[in-house]
LUMDOKE-648062 format. One record per residue (C-alpha): residue in one letter; x, y, z. Coordinates in steps of 0.001 Angstrom, whole numbers, padded with zeros to 6 digits, always signed. Layout:
<pakes>
AXYZ/...
</pakes>
This chain:
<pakes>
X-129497-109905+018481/X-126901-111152+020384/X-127621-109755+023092/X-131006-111857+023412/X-129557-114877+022264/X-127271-114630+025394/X-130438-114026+027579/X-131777-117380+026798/X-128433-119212+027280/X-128038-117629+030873/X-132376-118527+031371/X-131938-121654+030410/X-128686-122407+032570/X-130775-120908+035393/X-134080-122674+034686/X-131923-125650+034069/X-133193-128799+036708/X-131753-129943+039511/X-131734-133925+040773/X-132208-133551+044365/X-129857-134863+046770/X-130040-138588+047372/X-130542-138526+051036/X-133386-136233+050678/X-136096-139151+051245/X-134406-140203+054200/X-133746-136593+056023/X-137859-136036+055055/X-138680-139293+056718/X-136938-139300+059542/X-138140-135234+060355/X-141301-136579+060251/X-141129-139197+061941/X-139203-137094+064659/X-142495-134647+064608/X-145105-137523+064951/X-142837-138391+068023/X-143002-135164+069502/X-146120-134515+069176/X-147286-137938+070805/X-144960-136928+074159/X-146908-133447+074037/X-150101-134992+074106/X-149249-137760+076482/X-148064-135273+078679/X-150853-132760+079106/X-153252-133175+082334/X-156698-133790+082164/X-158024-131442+084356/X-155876-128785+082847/X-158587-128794+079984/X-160827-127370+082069/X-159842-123420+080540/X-159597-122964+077144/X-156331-121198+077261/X-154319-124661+077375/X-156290-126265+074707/X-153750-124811+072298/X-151072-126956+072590/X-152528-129929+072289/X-154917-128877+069871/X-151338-127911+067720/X-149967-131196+068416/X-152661-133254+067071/X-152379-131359+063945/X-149097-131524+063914/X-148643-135190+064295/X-151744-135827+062751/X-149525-134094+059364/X-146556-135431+060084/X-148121-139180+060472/X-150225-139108+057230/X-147316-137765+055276/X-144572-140550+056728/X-147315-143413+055598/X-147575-141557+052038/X-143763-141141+051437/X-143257-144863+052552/X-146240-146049+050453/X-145271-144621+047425/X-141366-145522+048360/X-142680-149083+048087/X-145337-148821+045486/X-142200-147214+042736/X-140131-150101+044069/X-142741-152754+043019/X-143132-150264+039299/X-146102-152681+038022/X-147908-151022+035425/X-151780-151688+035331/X-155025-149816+034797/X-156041-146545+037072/X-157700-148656+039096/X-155301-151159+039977/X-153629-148333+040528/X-155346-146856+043080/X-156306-149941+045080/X-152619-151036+045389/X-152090-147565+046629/X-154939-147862+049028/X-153567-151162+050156/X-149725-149578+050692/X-151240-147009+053037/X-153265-149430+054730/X-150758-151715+055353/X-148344-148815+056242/X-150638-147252+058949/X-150658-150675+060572/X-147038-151202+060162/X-146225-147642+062062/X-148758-148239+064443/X-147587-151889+065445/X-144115-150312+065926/X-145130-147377+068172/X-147154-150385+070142/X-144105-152055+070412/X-141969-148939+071563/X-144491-147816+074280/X-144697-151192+076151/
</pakes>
């Protein structure tokens, strides 16, 4: 009997949660905001007439996916970075269409900035 009751102290202890680090949020943002980067220099940097043969449509093909990713997923973490900020409670709806709005309004805000950067 003992035995077992030991088995679910050392389960529990390992099943226990963890909080995850603090700067967590941060290092994920700024990865993918890194990526989105990247993959906007790959695709600004392939030719034209390179596209002419399959074979080289890889690359770019993986960097608009990539970025593409890495883009949605930076205006989702900031969105709902702002939206628990805000912590209104409301109906589902309200909900949903103050979501909608954050991501809106974040698209534009990362988009205005990379404007910005490339002039």
């Amino acid at each position: 009997m003992s035995e077992s009751v030991e088995f679910e102290l050392l389960l529990r202890r390992a099943l226990a949660p963890i909080d995850p680090p603090a700067d967590l949020a941060d290092r994920v943002e700024t990865t993918l905001a890194n990526l989105a980067g990247l993959a906007a220099d790959e695709l600004e940097s392939w030719e034209l007439r390179s596209m002419r043969d399959p074979r080289n449509w890889v690359r770019p093909a993986a960097a608009v996916v990539v970025g593409g990713t890495a883009g949605a997923a930076l205006v989702l973490l900031r969105a709902r970075r702002r939206s628990r900020r805000r912590g209104r409670a409301g109906s589902a709806w309200d909900a949903a269409e103050r979501a909608l709005h954050d991501v809106f309004g974040e698209t534009r805000r990362l988009l205005d900035d990379e404007l910005r950067l490339r002039r």
